[in-house]
N, C-alpha and C positions, 0 to 999 in steps of 0.2 A: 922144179919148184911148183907149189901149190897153188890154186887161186883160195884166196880170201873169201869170206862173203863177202867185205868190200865193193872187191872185185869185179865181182858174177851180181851184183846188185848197181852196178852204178849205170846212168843214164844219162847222157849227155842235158846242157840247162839249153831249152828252146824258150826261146822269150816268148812273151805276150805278144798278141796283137795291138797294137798302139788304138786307143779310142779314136783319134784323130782320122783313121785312118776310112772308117763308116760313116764318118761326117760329110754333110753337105753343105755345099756354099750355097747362100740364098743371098741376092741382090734384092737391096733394100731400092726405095726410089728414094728420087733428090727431097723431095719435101721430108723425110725420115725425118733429119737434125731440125727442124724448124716443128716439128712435133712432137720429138721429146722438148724442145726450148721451152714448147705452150704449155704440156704437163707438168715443168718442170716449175714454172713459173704457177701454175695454178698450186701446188704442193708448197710453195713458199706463201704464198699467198693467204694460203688454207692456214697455215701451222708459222706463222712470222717468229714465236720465241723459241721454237727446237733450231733454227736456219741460225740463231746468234753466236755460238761457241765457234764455229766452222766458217761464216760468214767474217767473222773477226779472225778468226787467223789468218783466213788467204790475203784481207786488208792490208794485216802487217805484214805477210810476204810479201805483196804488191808494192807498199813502205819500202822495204829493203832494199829491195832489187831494183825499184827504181832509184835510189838513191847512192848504186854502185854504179846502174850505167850511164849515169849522169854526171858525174867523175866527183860527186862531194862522197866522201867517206861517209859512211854510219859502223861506227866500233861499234862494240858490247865488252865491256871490263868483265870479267870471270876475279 
């Protein structure tokens, strides 16, 4: 039997190197989270009406959930 081009062209598939794999872990310090807290609150602070759409939804998740684990029901009729 013959070989194909196919055949005589094929190449096994070798993967990528995964990006993950050049990456470094850099240890943040303990103060990090109380630093983004201060930018984070300075950027709310700055801009109060872009914070409203987002700020009101977590509100009514916060509504919800507290109102499941506190054993009073909150339905929604569909």
């Amino acid at each position: 039997m013959t070989n194909t081009v196919l055949e005589e062209s094929y190449q096994p598939y070798i993967a990528p190197t995964p990006a993950a794999v050049n990456k470094e872990i850099v240890l943040l310090p303990w103060s990090s989270p109380f630093t983004w807290l201060r930018l984070g609150w300075r950027d709310l602070t700055a801009h109060p009406l872009t914070r409203s759409p987002a700020h009101q939804s977590f509100l009514w998740l916060a509504f919800l959930e507290h109102g499941t684990c506190t054993g009073r029901s909150v339905s929604v009729r569909t």
